[in-house]
Structure formats: C-alpha cells, structure tokens
C-alpha positions in Angstrom: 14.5 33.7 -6.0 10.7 33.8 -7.3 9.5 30.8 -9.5 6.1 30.9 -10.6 4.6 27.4 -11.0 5.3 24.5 -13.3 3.7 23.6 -16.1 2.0 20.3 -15.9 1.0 18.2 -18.5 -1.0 15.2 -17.1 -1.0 11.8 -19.5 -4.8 10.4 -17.7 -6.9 7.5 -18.3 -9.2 7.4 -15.5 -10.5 4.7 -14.2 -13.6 4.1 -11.8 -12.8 1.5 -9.1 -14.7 0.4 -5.9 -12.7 -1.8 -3.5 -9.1 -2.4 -3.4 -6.1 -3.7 -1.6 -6.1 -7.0 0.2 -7.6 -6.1 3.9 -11.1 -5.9 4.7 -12.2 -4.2 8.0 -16.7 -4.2 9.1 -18.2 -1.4 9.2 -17.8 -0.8 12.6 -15.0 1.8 13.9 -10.9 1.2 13.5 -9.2 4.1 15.1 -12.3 5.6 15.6 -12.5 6.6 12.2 -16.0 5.8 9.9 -15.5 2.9 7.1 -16.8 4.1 3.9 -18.8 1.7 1.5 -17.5 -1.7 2.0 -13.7 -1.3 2.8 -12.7 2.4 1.8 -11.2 4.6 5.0 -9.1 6.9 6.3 -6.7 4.7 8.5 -3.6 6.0 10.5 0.0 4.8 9.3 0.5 2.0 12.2 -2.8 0.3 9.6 -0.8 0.6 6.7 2.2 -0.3 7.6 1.4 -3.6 9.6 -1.2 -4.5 7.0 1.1 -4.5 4.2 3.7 -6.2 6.5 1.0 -9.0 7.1 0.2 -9.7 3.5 4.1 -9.9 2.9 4.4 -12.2 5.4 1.8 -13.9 4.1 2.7 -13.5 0.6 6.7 -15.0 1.7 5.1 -18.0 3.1 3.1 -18.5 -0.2 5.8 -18.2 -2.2 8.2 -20.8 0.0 5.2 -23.2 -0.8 5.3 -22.8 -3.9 9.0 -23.4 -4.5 9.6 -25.5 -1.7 6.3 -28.0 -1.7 7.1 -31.6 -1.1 3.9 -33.7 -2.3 4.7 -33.5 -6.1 1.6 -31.9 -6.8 1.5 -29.6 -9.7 1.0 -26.0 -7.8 -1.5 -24.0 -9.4 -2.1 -20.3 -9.6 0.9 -19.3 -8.1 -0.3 -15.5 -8.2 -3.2 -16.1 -5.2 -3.2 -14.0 -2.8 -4.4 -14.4 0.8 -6.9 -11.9 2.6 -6.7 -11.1 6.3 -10.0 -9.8 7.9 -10.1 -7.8 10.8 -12.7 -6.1 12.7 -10.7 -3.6 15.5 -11.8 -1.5 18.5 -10.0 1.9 18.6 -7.3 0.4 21.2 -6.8 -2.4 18.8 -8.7 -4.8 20.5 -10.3 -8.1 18.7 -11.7 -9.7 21.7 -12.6 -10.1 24.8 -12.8 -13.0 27.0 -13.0 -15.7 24.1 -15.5 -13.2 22.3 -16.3 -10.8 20.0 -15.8 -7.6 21.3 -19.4 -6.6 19.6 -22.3 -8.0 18.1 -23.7 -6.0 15.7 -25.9 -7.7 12.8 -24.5 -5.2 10.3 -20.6 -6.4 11.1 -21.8 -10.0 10.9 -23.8 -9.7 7.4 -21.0 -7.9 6.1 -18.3 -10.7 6.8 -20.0 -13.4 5.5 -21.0 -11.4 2.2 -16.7 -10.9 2.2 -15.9 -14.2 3.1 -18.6 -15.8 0.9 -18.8 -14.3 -2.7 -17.0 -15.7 -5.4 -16.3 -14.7 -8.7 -16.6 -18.4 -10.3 -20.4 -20.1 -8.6 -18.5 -23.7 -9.0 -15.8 -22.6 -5.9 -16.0 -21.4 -3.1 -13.5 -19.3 -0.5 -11.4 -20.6 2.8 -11.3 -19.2 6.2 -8.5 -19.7 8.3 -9.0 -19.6 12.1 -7.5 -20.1 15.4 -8.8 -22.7 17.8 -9.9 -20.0 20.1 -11.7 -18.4 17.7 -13.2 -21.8 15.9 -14.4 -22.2 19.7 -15.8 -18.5 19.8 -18.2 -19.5 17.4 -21.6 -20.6 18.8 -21.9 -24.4 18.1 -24.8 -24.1 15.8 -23.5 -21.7 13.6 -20.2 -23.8 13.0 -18.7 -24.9 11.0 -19.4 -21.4 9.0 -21.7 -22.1 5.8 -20.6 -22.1 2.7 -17.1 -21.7 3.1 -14.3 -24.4 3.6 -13.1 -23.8 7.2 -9.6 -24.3 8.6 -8.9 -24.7 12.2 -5.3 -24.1 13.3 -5.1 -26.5 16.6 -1.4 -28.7 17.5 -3.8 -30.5 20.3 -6.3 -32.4 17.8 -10.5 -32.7 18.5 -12.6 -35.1 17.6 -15.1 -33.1 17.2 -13.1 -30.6 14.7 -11.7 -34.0 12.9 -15.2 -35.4 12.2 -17.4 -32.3 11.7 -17.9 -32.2 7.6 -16.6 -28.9 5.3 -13.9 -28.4 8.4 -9.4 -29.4 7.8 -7.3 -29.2 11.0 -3.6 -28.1 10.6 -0.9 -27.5 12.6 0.2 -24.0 11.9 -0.8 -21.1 9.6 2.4 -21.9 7.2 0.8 -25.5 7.1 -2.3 -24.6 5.9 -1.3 -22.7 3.4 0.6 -25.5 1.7 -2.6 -27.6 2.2 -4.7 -25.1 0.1 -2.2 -24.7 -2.4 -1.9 -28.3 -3.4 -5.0 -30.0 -5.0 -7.5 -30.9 -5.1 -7.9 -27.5 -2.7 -6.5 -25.2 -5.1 -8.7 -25.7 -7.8 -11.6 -25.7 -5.9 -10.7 -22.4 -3.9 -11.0 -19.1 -5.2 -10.1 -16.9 -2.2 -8.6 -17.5 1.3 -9.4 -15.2 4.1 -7.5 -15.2 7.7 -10.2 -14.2 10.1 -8.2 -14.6 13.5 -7.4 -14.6 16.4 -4.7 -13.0 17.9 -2.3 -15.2 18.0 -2.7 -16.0 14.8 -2.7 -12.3 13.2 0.2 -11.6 15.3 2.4 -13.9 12.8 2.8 -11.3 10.0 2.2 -8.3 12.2 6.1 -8.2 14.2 7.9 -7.8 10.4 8.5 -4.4 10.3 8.1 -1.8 13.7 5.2 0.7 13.3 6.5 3.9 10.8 8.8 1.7 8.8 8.2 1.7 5.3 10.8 -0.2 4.5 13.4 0.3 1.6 10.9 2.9 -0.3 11.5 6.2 -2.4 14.2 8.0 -0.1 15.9 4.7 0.5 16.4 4.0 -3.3 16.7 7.6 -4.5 20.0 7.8 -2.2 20.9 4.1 -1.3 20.4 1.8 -4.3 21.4 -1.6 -3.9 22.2 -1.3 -0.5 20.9 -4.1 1.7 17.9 -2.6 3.9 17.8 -3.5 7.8 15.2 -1.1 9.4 14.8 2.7 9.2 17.0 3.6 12.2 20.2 1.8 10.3 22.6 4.2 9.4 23.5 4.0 5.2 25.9 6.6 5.2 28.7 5.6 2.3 26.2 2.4 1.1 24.7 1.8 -1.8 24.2 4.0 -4.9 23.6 7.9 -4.8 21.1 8.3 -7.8 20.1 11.8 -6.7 23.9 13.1 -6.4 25.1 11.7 -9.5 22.1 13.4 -11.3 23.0 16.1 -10.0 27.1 15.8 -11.2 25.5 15.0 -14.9 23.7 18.3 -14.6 26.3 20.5 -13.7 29.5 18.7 -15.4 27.6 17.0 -18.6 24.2 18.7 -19.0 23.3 17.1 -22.6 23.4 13.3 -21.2 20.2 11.7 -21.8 21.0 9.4 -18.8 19.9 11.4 -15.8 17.4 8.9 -14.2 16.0 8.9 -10.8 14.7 5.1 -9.9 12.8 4.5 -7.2 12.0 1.1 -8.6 14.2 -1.7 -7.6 12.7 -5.5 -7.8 14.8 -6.8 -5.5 13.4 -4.7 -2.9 9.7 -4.7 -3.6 9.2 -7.7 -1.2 10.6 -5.6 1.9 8.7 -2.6 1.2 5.5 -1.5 2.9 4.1 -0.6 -0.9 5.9 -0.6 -4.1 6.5 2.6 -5.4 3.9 4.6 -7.2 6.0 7.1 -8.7 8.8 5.2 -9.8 10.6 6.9 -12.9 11.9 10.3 -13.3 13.8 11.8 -16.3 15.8 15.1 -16.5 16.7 17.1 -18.8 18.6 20.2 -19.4 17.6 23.2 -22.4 17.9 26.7 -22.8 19.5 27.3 -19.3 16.2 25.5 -17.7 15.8 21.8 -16.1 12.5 20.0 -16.6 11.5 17.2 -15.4 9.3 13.7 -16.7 8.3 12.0 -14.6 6.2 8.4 -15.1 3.5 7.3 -12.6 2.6 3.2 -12.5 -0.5 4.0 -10.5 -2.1 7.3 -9.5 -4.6 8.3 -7.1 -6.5 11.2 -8.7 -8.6 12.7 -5.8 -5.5 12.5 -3.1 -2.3 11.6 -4.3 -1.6 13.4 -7.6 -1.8 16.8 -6.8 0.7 15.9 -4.0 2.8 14.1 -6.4 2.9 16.9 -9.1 3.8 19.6 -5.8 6.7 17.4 -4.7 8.3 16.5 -7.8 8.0 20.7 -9.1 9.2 21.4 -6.0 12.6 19.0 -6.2 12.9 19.9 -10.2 12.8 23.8 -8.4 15.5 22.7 -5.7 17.9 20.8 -8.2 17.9 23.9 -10.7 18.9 26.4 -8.2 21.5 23.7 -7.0 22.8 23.8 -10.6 22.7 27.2 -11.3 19.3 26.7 -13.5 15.3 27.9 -14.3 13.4 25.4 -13.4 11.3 24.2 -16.8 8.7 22.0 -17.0 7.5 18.8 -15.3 6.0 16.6 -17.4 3.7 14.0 -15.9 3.1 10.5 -17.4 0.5 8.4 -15.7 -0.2 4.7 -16.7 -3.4 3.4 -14.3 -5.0 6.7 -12.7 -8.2 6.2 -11.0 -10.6 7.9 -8.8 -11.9 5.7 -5.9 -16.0 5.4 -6.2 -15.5 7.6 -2.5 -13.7 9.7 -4.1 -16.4 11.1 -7.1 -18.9 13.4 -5.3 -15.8 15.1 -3.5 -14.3 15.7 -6.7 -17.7 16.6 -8.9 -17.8 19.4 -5.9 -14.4 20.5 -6.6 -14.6 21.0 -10.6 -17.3 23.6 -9.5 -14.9 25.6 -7.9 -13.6 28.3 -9.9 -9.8 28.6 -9.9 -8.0 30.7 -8.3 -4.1 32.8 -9.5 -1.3 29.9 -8.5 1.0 31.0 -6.1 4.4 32.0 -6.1 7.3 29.8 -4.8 10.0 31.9 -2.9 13.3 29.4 -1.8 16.4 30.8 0.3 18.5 31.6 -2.6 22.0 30.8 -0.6 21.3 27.4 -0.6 23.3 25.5 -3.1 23.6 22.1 -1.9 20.5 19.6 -2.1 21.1 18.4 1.8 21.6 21.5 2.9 17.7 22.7 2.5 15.5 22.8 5.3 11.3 23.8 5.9 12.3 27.2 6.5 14.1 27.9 2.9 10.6 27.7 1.5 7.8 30.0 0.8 4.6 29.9 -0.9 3.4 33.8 -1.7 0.0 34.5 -2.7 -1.2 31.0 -1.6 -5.4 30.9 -1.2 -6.9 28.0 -1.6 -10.7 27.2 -1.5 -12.3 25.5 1.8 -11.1 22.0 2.5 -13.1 19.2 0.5 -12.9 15.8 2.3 -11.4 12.8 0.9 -10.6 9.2 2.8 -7.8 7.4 1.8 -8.9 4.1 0.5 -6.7 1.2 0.7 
C-alpha cells in the first residue's frame, strides 16, 4: 500500500523565547555536551528525567506547605516555583573533597548573575544550601551578597546563627515553609537550591532514570489507571482510548466522539512533562480518516516536524486498520515558539530549496494496530538535505 504524504495545515503564532524551564546549569560541560547561551543544551534523558523529577519533588513539598502550614499566616503566591542549580562534571560529579570540582571565573559570574537578578529591584532571591557546601564557601565571601542565604544544618553554629542576611533550618521541607510564610514571601522573588549532594539527592530518587512517568502511551491505552513505574504491567487496567477509537471507526464511523486524550490532570503531577500534544480528533468522510490534532505548546525548530510525522503516520496505521485512505491531519498549535538557539539554524534551513516528499509504503497484511512492527514501514524516495544542528533547550 503506497500513501503519499499528508496534508498539513499548521495554526502558528510564533513566539521568540530565550531561557526556559526551571534548571540552570554554568557554562561549563554536563555530559560533555557545550551549554548554549545561558541555559539552552542538548542534555541526555537521565537530565530530563531527574530534573523534572526534582522540581516535582520540590513542587509536592510546596504544595503540602501550602495546604498543610501551621503558623496562620496568610500563604502568598501559591504558584512560586523553586530553582535547582547545578553545575556537573560529565560523571556527574559536584565535588570533590568539600570543593568545587573547578574554578573557573566564567561559571562563578554566571551563578551569581542567576541567583542574583530580580524582576522586582525592592526583592531579592534565596539560596538554599547544605552545611557542607555553606562551609565550601571561602569565609570572606559568605554569607553570598545580595541574596538571603539558607543553611540547612540539624547540629546548630553560632557562627551561622549570628552572621546577618543568613536563616538556619533543619531540613529542606523546613525551609521551604519558612520562605513561604511572611514576612519571607513577600520579600522573595525566587528561590534557588544550589547544593550539595545530599541535598539534591532529595528529589532526585522519585522516578528511576528512563521513566517518564504516566505520559502519552500510558494515557492513550491506560486512562485512569493508577501509575506505579514503567516496568508495571497494565494489561486489562484502565481505559483503552486508542481501541475504542478504533471500534467507533469501524462500527459507527459518523460519531463525532472519537477523541484521543493524552491529557489527564490527575496525572500531570507524576509525569516527567505534561503532555505537549494532548488532543486528537478523528474523523471519517468519503472513505478517508483525517486527523486534528491540538498542540498546547510546540517546539518549532525540533519537535514539530516530529510531531506532524508521528501523528500522519498513526492517522496512516489506523486507516489501513479500518479498511480506509488516510485524509488529512490537521494541526492546531496554541503557544509555538522557536528557542533564540534555535533562529540561525532555521534562517539556514528556509534557504534550502524543497525537495519531492516521499512515499510511505506499510506491510499491507497488517490489520491490527498492535500487531505493527519497524519493519512494516517504508519510506520510498526519501532525500533529505544535510543535517542542520539544533540543541534541545530545556
């Protein structure tokens, strides 16, 4: 069976951003792979994964804080979020005997320009710090200027309790409640946790390294089942979205009710991102099945044209399940952007003149949506230009 490509109709606003997500690495080398501008890089999955997890943790003890605080002070800005920064060798190393594992002027600059700026001149930001650490600091350059510093220490110093612009507490969980009650949180604007180990290692033992956690696949065939870790088995559990879509397709084509959710709130606590691509719509006309499907944030340079290929390539699978053409897909978008590393990569590309679209060939014997494998599929014709380089910026 030959199906030449989809049509695609792309909904865009684009939007030009710098610096995102909620993890900020120096400019030296994590993974051994370059930092670009002041947090954008390519990072491996192990990153993502127990960065996320760490900002959930995080992000679970604010929100027992909130609910749970016991001081009767009126919690403000419950929506704060808490930054971890992080400066790695390529073996994951962030010390070494009490000390940095480097000294570098440019690393140094860069995290006091991170843990310094503020949005609002009349606050200023929080660091959060082991005792190790606050005693890896040279004593004239602590406490750390212009920033409220918190020491995490059970055993007490007189020294720590005296020194001005400097709060002990007893745990991480502790100080977080402290910063969230006033006067601290309306003096505060951002709180960064700068180390060390013992402290990062808090958030980072949530999920093992390649679990995503209840995401796309989970929801798609699973929905509403209760997620324990990705080597559970959920055979028979939960809510088979994709299977029922494709029952409505077969035995009641005109329903206007085939939905595929990869959204559920419930979960989005537990997963390692929320999803991007959430929504998808089918619908059947004319003997062919197209596909809308509705994007909640889009990565233009990277992740689109991977998102357009695998949706095509499912509304391709489920039509020759069903005994279909496959139609259109139909792309809705609400935030796209393109990441400031991601321009000059992309002004290159729009030089490049297009080339004929392949030709999708699939093993026309399979009729059942589990049964598919890599080797069903062909691409004929396929010649794409030279490689452009892109980082993926978190």
């Amino acid at each position: 069976m030959f199906v030449n490509y989809l049509k695609a109709l792309i909904i865009l606003h684009l939007t030009l951003l710098s610096t995102s997500g909620d993890i900020y690495l120096t400019r030296s080398s994590w993974f051994g792979l370059d930092v670009l501008g002041s947090c954008q890089l390519e990072i491996g999955a192990y990153a993502k994964v127990t960065r996320r997890s760490y900002c959930h943790r995080l992000a679970n003890m604010a929100t027992d804080i909130y609910q749970n605080g016991s001081n009767g002070n009126a919690q403000h800005d419950p929506q704060r979020t808490y930054q971890v920064v992080v400066a790695a060798t390529r073996d994951m190393g962030i010390g070494k005997d009490g000390n940095l594992p480097w000294k570098l002027p440019s690393d140094l600059k860069f995290f006091k320009e991170v843990t310094m700026t503020t949005s609002d001149p009349s606050k200023r930001n929080a660091v959060i710090m082991g005792r190790k650490t606050w005693e890896s600091i040279p004593p004239q350059n602590r406490p750390l200027p212009g920033r409220l510093n918190v020491v995490l220490t059970r055993s007490g110093s007189f020294d720590i309790a005296t020194a001005e612009n400097i709060l002990m507490c007893g745990s991480l969980n502790s100080a977080l409640q402290l910063l969230a009650a006033t006067p601290y949180c309306l003096s505060i604007e951002r709180v960064f946790v700068i180390g060390g180990g013992q402290v990062l290692s808090v958030g980072l033992t949530h999920r093992e390294e390649g679990d995503l956690g209840p995401v796309y696949g989970f929801q798609w065939r699973h929905f509403g089942a209760e997620y324990t870790d990705m080597h559970a088995d959920y055979t028979g559990k939960g809510f088979d979205q994709l299977s029922a879509i494709i029952d409505k397709i077969k035995n009641d084509p005109d329903d206007r009710r085939m939905i595929l959710s990869a959204w559920n709130p419930s979960d989005l606590k537990k997963m390692a991102l929320p999803p991007c691509h959430m929504f998808a719509q089918f619908y059947v006309e004319n003997g062919e099945l197209s596909c809308q499907m509705y994007q909640r944030s889009a990565d233009l340079g990277l992740g689109v044209p991977f998102n357009i290929a695998s949706y095509s390539l499912l509304t391709c699978m489920i039509a020759q399940v069903c005994d279909l053409l496959p139609g259109d897909f139909v792309h809705a978008i609400g935030d796209a952007h393109v990441y400031s590393t991601h321009v000059r990569p992309l002004e290159e590309q729009l030089q490049k003149q297009p080339k004929p679209f392949p030709v999708l060939k699939m093993n026309p014997l399979k009729k059942d949506i589990d049964s598919f494998v890599a080797s069903d599929f062909e691409l004929v014709g396929y010649d794409p230009h030279n490689k452009i380089e892109m980082k993926m910026a978190i």
